[in-house]
KOLNUTI-875289 format. One record per residue (C-alpha): residue number from 1; z negated, x negated, y. Coordinates in steps of 0.2 Angstrom, whole numbers, plus 5000, padded with zeros to 4 digits. Each point is the difference from the previous one (the first is absolute). Layout:
// residues N
<node k="NUM" w="Z" u="X" v="Y"/>
...
END
This chain:
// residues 251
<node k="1" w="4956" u="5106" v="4940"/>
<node k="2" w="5010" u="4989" v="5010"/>
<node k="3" w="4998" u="4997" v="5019"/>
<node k="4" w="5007" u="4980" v="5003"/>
<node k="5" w="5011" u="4988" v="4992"/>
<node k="6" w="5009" u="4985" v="5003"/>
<node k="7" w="5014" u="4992" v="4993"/>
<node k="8" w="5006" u="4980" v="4998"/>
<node k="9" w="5013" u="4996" v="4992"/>
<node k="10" w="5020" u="4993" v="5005"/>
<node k="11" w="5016" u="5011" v="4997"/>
<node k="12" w="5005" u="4989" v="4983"/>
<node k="13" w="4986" u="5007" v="4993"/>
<node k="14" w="5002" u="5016" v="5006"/>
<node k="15" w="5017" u="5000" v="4992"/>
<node k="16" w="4996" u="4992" v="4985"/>
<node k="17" w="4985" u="5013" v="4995"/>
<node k="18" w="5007" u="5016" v="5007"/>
<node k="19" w="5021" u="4997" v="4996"/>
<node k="20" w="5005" u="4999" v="5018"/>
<node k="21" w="5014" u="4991" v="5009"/>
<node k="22" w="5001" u="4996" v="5018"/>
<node k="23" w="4981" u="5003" v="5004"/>
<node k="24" w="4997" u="4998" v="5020"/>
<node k="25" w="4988" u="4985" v="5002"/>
<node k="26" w="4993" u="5006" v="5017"/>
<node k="27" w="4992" u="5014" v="4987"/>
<node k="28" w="4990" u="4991" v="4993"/>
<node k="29" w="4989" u="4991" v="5015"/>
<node k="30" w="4984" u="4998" v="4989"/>
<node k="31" w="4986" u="5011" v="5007"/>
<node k="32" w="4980" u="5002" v="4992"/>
<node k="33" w="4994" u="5017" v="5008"/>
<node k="34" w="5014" u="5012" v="5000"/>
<node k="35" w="4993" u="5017" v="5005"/>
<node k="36" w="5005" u="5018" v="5000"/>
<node k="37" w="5014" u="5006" v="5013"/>
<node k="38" w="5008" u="4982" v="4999"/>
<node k="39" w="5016" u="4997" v="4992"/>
<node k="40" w="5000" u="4994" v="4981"/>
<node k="41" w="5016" u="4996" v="4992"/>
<node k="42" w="5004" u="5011" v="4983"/>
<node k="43" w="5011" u="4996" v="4985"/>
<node k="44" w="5013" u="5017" v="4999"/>
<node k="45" w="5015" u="5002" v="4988"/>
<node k="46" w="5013" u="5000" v="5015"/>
<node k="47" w="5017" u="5009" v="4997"/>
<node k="48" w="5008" u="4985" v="4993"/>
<node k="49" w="4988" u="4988" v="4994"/>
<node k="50" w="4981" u="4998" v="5001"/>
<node k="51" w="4993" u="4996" v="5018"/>
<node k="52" w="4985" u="4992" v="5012"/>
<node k="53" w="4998" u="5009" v="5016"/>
<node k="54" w="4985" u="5003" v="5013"/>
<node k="55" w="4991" u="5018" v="5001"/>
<node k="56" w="4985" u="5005" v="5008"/>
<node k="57" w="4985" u="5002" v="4990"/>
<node k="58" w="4993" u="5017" v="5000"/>
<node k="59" w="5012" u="5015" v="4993"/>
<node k="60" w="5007" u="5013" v="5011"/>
<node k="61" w="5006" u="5015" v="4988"/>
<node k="62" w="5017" u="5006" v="5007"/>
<node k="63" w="4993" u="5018" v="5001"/>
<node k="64" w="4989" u="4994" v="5012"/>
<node k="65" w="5003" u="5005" v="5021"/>
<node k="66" w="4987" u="4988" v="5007"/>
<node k="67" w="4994" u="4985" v="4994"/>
<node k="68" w="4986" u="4999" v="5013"/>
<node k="69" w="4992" u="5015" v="4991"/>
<node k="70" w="5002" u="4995" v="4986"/>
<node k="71" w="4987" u="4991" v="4989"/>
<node k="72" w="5004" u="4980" v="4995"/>
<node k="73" w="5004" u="4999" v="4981"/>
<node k="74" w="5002" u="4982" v="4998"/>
<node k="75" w="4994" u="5004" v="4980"/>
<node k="76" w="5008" u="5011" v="4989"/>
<node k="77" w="4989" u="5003" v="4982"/>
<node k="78" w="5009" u="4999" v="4986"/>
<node k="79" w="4991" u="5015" v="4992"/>
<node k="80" w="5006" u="5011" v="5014"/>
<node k="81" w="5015" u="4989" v="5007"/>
<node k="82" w="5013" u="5014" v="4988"/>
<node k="83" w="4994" u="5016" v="5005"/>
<node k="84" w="4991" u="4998" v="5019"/>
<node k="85" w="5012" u="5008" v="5013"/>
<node k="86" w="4999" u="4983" v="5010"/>
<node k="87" w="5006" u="4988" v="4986"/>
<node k="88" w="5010" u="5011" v="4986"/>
<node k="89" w="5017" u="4995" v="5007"/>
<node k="90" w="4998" u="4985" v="5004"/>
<node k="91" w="4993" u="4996" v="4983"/>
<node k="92" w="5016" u="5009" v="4992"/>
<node k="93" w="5013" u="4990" v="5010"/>
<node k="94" w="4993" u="4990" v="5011"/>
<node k="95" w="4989" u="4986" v="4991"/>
<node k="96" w="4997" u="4983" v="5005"/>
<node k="97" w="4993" u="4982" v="4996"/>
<node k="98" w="4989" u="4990" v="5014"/>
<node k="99" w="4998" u="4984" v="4997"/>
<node k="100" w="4984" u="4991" v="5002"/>
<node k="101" w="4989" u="4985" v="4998"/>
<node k="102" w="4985" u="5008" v="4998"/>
<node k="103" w="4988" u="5012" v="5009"/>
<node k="104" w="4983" u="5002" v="5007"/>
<node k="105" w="4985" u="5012" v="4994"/>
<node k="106" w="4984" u="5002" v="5009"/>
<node k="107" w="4985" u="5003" v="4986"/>
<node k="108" w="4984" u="5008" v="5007"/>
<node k="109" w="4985" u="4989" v="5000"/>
<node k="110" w="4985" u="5012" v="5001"/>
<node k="111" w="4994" u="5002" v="5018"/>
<node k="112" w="5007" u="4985" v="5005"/>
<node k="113" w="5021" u="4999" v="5005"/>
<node k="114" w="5013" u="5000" v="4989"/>
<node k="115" w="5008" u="4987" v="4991"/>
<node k="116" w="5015" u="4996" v="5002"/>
<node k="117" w="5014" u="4992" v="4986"/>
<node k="118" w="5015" u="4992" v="4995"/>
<node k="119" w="5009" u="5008" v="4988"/>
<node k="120" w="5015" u="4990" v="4993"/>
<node k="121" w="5009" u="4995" v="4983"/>
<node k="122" w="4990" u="4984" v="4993"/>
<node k="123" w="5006" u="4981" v="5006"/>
<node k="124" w="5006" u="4999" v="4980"/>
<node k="125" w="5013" u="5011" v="5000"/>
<node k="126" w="5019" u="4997" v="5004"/>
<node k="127" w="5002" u="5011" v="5014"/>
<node k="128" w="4986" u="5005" v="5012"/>
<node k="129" w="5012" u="5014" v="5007"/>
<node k="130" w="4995" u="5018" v="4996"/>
<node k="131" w="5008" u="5018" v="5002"/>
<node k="132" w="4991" u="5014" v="5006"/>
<node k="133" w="5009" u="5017" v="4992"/>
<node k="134" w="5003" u="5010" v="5017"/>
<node k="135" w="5013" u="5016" v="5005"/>
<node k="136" w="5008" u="5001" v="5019"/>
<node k="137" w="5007" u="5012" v="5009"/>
<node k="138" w="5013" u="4999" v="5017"/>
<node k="139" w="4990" u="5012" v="5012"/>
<node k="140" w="5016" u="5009" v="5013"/>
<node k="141" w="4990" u="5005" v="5017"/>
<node k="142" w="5009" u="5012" v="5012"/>
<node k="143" w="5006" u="4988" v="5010"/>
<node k="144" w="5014" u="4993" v="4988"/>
<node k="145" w="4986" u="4984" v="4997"/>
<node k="146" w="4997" u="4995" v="4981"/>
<node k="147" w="4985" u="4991" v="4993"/>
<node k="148" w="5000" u="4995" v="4982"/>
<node k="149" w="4979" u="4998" v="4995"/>
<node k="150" w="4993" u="4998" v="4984"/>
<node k="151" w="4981" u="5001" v="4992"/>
<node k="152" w="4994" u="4989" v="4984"/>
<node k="153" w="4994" u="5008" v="4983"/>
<node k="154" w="4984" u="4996" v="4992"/>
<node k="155" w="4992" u="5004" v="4987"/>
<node k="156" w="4983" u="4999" v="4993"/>
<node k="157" w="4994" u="4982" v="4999"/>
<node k="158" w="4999" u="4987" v="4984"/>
<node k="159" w="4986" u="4995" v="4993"/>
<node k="160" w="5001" u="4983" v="5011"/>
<node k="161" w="5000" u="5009" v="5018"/>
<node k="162" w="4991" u="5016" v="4995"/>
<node k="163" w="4980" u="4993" v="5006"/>
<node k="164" w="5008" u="4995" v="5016"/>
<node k="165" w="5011" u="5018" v="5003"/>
<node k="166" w="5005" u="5016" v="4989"/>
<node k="167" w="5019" u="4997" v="5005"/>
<node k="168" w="5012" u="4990" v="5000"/>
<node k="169" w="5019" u="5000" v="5002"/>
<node k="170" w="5010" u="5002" v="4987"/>
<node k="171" w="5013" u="4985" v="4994"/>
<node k="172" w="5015" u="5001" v="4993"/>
<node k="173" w="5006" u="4986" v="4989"/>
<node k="174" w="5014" u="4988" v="5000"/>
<node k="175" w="5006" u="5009" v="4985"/>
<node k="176" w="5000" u="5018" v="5009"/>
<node k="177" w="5007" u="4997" v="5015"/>
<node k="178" w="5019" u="5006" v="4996"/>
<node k="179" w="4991" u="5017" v="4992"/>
<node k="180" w="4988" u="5002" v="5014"/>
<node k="181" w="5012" u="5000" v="5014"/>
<node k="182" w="5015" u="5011" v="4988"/>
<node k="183" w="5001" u="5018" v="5003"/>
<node k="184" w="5002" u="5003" v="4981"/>
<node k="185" w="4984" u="4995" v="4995"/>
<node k="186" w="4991" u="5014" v="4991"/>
<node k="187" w="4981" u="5006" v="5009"/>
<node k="188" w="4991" u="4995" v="4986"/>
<node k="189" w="5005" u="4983" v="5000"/>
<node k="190" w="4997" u="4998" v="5017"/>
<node k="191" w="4981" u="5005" v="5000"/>
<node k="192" w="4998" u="4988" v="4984"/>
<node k="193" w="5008" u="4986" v="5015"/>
<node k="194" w="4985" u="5005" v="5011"/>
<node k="195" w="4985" u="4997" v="4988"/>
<node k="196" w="4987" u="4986" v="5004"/>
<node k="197" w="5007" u="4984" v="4995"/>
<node k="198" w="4991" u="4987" v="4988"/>
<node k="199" w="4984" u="4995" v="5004"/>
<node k="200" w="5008" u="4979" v="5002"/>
<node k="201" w="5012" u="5007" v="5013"/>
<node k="202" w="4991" u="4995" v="5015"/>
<node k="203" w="4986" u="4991" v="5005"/>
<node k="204" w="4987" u="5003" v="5015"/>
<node k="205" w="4993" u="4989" v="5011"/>
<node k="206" w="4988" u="5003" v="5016"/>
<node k="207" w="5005" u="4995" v="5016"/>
<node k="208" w="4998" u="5000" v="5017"/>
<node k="209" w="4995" u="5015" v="5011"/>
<node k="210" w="5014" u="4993" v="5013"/>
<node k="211" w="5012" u="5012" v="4990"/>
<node k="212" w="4989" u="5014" v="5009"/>
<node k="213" w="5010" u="4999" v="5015"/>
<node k="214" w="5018" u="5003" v="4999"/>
<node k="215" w="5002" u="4988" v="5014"/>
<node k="216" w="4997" u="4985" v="4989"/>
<node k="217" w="5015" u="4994" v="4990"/>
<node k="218" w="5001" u="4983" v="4992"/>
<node k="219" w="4998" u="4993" v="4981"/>
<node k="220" w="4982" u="4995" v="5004"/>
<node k="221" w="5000" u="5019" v="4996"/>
<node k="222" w="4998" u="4998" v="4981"/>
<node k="223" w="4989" u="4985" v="4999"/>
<node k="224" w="4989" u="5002" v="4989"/>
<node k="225" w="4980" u="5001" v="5007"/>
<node k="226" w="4982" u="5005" v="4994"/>
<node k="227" w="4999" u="5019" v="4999"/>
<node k="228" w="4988" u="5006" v="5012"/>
<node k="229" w="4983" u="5004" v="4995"/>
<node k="230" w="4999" u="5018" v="4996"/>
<node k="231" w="4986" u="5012" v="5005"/>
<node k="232" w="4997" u="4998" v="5019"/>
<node k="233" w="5003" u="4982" v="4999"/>
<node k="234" w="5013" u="4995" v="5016"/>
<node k="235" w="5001" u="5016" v="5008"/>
<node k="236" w="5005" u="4990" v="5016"/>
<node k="237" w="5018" u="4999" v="4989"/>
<node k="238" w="5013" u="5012" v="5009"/>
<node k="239" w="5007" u="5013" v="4988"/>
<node k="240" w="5018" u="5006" v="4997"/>
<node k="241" w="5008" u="5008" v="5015"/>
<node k="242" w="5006" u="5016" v="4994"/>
<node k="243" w="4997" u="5010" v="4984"/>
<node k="244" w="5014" u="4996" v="4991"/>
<node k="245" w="4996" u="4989" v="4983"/>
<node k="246" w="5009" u="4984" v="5004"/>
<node k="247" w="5015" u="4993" v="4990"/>
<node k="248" w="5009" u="4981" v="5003"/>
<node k="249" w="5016" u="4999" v="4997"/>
<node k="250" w="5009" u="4984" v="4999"/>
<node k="251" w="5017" u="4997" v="4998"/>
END
């Protein structure tokens, strides 16, 4: 699954990766615990040309009446994101990239608290910018008021991430971007798109249970640190504060 991200990065890059012109700056203010309900910004193939802009993270179907009744989907998965009421549409028009630095897992340690870890390209390669595959949808309340959300895909987990958690999100390469995002890419190529990635992708580290609390934000985040003992050892440690799997995003 994927509950927080965070996102590092500067509109050069941005533009460079994902073929965008005239990104907004103030977009990209970095940020190491994004969680669900905040905005994200999304990658959309805009009327014109291909564009960057801000969403809140958790998808509101359009059909739906009253978001306070209705469940948080900030995950959509990719075995059911094509035919579940809450996704199919937006996965036949409306599909996205979310650019991301990395993301964080928590692994479960016995008796003991969970583990958590940074989950990011490794220092060698070229770019350490990655795209979530995600769909959004503009939510029309009775009121006149709009509110464009989105949800990230995932799929099951690599090899690499699998001891730590059973899913993952699913990444769409470089190479995919222009037939992820088209409206005349066939289904079958788009669930090939949503398959684990290779097993050198991505590289986990432990961290710090200071990611635990949405209230801290800062690189000291993904430092790296000795995994906690498992099996009862540091029970003292606090856990995560909600449910939700937790997923950094970095741009």
């Amino acid at each position: 699954m994927c509950g927080r991200f965070s996102l590092q990065t500067t509109a050069e890059e941005v533009e460079a990766l994902f073929d965008l012109t005239g990104v907004d700056a103030r977009l990209l203010v970095p940020r190491y615990n994004i969680a669900p309900t905040q905005p994200i910004v999304i990658v959309r193939n805009g009327e014109i040309n291909r564009e960057m802009v801000a969403m809140r993270w958790g998808l509101w179907p359009s059909w739906v009446k009253d978001p306070n009744d209705f469940p948080l989907l900030i995950n959509a998965r990719a075995d059911g994101v094509a035919t579940k009421n809450s996704f199919r549409n937006a996965f036949r028009r409306r599909r996205c990239l979310i650019p991301a630095s990395g993301f964080y897992e928590w692994q479960a340690r016995g008796k003991g608290p969970k583990q958590p870890f940074w989950i990011a390209p490794p220092t060698t390669r070229n770019t350490r910018l990655i795209a979530f595959a995600g769909v959004w949808e503009t939510w029309l309340g009775a009121d006149g008021s709009e509110v464009d959300t989105a949800a990230i895909i995932t799929t099951d987990a690599n090899s690499t991430l699998a001891p730590i958690h059973h899913r993952m999100p699913a990444l769409i390469k470089p190479a995919e971007f222009d037939a992820w995002l088209s409206a005349d890419t066939d289904s079958d190529d788009l669930m090939r798109m949503l398959e684990p990635p290779a097993d050198d992708t991505l590289e986990a580290v432990p961290v710090s249970t200071r990611v635990n609390s949405v209230r801290n934000d800062g690189p000291e985040l993904i430092e790296p640190v000795e995994a906690a003992l498992p099996d009862g050892a540091g029970d003292d440690l606090p856990e995560p504060e909600d449910d939700q799997p937790t997923l950094l995003l970095s741009l």
